[in-house]
C-alpha positions in Angstrom: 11.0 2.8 16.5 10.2 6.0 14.8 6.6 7.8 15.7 5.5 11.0 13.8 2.5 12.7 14.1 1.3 15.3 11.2 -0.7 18.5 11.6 -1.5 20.6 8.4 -3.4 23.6 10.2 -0.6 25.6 9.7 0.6 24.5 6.3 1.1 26.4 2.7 -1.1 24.9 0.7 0.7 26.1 -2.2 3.6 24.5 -1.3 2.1 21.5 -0.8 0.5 21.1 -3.7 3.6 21.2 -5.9 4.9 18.9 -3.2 2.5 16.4 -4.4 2.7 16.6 -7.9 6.9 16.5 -7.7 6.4 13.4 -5.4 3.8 11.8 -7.9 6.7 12.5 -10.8 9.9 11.5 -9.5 9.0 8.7 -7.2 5.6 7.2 -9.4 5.5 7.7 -13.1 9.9 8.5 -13.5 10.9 5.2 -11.1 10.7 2.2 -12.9 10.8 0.3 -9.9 9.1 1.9 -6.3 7.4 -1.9 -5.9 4.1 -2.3 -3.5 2.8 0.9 -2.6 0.5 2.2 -0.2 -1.7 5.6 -0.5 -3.8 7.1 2.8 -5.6 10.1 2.1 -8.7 11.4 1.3 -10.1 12.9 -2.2 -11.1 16.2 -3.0 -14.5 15.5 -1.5 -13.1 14.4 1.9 -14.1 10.6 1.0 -11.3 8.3 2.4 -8.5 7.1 -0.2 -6.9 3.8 0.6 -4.5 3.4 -3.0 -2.6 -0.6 -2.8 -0.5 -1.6 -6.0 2.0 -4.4 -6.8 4.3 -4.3 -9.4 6.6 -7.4 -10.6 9.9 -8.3 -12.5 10.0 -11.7 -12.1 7.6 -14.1 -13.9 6.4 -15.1 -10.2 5.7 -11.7 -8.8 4.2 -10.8 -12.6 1.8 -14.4 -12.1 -0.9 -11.7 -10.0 -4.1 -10.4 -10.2 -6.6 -8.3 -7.6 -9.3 -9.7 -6.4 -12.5 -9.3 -4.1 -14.2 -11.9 -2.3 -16.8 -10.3 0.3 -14.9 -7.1 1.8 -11.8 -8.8 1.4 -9.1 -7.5 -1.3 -7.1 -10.5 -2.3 -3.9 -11.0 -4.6 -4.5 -14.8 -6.2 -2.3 -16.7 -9.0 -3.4 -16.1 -12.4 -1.9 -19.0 -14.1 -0.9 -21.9 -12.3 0.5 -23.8 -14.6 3.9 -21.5 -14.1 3.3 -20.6 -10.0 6.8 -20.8 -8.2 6.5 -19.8 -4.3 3.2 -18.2 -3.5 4.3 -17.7 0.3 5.3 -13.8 -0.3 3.0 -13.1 -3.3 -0.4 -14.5 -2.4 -1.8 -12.5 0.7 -5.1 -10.2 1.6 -4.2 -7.0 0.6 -6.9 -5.2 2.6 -9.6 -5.8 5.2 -12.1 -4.3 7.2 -12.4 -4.7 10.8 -15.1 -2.4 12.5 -14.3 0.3 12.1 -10.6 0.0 10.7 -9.6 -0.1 7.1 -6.5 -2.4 7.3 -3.7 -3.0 4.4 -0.7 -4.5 3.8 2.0 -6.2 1.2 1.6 -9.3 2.6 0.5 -11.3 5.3 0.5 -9.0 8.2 -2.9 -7.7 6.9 -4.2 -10.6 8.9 -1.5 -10.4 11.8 -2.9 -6.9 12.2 -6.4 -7.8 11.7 -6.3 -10.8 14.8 -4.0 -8.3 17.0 -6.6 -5.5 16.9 -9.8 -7.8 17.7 -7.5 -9.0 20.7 -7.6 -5.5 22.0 -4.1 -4.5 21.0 -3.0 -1.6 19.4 -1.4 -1.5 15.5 2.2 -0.7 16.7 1.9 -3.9 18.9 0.9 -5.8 15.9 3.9 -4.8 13.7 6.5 -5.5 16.3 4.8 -9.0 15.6 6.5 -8.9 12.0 9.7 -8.4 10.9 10.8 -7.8 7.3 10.6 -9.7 4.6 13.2 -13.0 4.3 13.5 -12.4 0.5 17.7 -12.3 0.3 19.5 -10.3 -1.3 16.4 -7.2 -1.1 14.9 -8.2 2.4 11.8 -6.2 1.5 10.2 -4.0 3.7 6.5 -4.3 5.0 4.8 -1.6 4.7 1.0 -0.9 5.5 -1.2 1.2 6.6 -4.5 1.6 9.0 -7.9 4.0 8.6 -9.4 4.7 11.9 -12.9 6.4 10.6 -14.2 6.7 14.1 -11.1 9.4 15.3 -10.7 10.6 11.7 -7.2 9.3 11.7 -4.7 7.0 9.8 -1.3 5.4 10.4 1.4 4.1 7.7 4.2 2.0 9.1 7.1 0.5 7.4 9.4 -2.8 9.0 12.8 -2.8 6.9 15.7 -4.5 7.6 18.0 -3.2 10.4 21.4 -1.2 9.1 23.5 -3.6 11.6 22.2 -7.0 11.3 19.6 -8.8 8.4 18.1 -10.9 11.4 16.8 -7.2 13.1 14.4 -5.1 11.6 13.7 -1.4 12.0 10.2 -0.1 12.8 8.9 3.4 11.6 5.2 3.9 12.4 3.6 7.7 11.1 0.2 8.7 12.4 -1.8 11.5 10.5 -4.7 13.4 12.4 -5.3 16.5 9.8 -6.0 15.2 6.5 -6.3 17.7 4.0 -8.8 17.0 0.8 -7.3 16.2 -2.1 -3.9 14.8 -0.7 -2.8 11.3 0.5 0.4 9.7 2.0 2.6 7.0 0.6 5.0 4.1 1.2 6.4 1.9 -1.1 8.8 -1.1 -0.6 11.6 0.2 -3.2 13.2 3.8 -3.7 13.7 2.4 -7.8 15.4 -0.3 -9.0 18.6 -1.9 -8.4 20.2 -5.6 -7.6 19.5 -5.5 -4.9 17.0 -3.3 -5.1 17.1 -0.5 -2.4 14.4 -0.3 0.1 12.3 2.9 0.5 13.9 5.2 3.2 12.3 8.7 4.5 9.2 9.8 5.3 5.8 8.9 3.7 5.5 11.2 0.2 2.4 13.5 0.2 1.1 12.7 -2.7 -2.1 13.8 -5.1 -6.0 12.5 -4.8 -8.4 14.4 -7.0 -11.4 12.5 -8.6 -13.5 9.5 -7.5 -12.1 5.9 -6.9 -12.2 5.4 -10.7 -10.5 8.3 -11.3 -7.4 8.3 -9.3 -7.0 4.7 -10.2 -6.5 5.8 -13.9 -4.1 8.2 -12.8 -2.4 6.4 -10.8 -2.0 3.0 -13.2 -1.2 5.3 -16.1 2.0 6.8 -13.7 3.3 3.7 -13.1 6.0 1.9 -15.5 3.9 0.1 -17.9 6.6 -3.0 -17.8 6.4 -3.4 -14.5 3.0 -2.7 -13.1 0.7 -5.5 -12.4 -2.5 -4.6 -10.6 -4.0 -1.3 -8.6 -6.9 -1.0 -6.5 -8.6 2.5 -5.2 -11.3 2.3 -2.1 -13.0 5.2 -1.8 -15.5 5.9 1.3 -17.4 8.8 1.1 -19.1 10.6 4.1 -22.7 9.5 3.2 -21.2 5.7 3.4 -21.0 5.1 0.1 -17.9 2.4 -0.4 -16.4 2.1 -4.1 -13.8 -0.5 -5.1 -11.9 0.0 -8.7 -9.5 -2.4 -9.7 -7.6 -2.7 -12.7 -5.9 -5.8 -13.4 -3.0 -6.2 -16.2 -2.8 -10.0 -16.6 -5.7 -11.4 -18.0 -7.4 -14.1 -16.4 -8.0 -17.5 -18.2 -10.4 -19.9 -16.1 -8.6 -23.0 -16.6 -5.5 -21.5 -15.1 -6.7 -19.2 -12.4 -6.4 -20.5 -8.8 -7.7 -19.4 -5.2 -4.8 -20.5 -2.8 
């Protein structure tokens, strides 16, 4: 396991803000392939961010859209007249449980979810998961946990193991000095490839400036156009105001959308 903690009281701010917007460039809007992402942070206004996007090649993984049913953010089939396996596509994306903001890439949003209300912590959760069994990528899982009672938040990757495809590797990062206007990211891919090659490093500091509806433009507009196939931006503001954009590229005929 890897554990980092972050600290930005004795940062360059200046620094860090072309950081971000290199970051946003060369791994968002110039990759043609980063896959799933995940973005912690909080906005300009100090509002939590929580940023979740999928992004497809295949006709399966393109057959997607976001949706919300109660507090729940949900990926469902669009068309099922052309569904292959749903088993690694269909999933909640993000749920709330007291007072944690949980997301994920696939199912371990509810493996983290039922660990936490059994009073154990997120890193016990994960080690619950391994990666994904998707040969020849064996695709990470990334997510990612709000805690809005410390004022904290936790990515955490689980990608295959560099000696063996039935271990996995487990990198948890915990943030506890958020700075406005920034946010932290993981994706599953570092571009593309066959197979394509899993995201490695640290989480990228990235850019949050706007409201929910704002950095969701930004954000869809940076990704490949080909490729991208929904985005969703929560944003939790101090006075408990909670906004949900979603923009969804396939769209959704009735007679072929199914809730799985």
């Amino acid at each position: 396991m890897i554990y980092t903690t972050n600290n930005l009281s004795f940062t360059n701010f200046e620094l860090i803000k072309e950081d971000a917007a290199q970051n946003f460039s060369r791994h968002i809007s110039e990759n043609v392939y980063p896959g799933r992402g995940i973005v912690l942070g909080r906005n300009h206004e100090n509002s939590w961010i929580v940023i979740y996007w999928i992004m497809g090649r295949s006709s399966n993984s393109r057959n997607r859209i976001f949706t919300k049913k109660n507090t729940i953010l949900q990926t469902q089939v669009a068309d099922r007249s052309i569904v292959e396996d749903p088993s690694l596509i269909i999933y909640n994306a993000m749920r709330d449980l007291g007072a944690y903001i949980v997301v994920s890439n696939g199912k371990h949003t509810d493996t983290i979810c039922k660990e936490l209300e059994g009073g154990k912590s997120f890193y016990t959760a994960l080690r619950s998961e391994k990666h994904e069994p998707d040969p020849p990528n064996y695709t990470p899982r990334i997510s990612g946990i709000i805690q809005r009672k410390e004022g904290s938040m936790s990515l955490s990757i689980i990608r295959k193991s560099d000696f063996s495809v039935e271990h996995s590797e487990y990198c948890l990062y915990s943030y506890t000095d958020i700075a406005p206007g920034y946010g932290y990211c993981l994706t599953t891919y570092m571009g593309d490839g066959n197979p394509l090659p899993s995201f490695y490093g640290s989480p990228l500091i990235l850019p949050l400036h706007g409201n929910a509806e704002q950095i969701a433009n930004f954000y869809w507009r940076g990704l490949n156009q080909d490729n991208r196939i929904s985005l969703a931006v929560r944003e939790l503001s101090l006075t408990g105001e909670d906004r949900l954009k979603i923009i969804n590229r396939n769209q959704v005929k009735s007679e072929n959308y199914q809730t799985l």
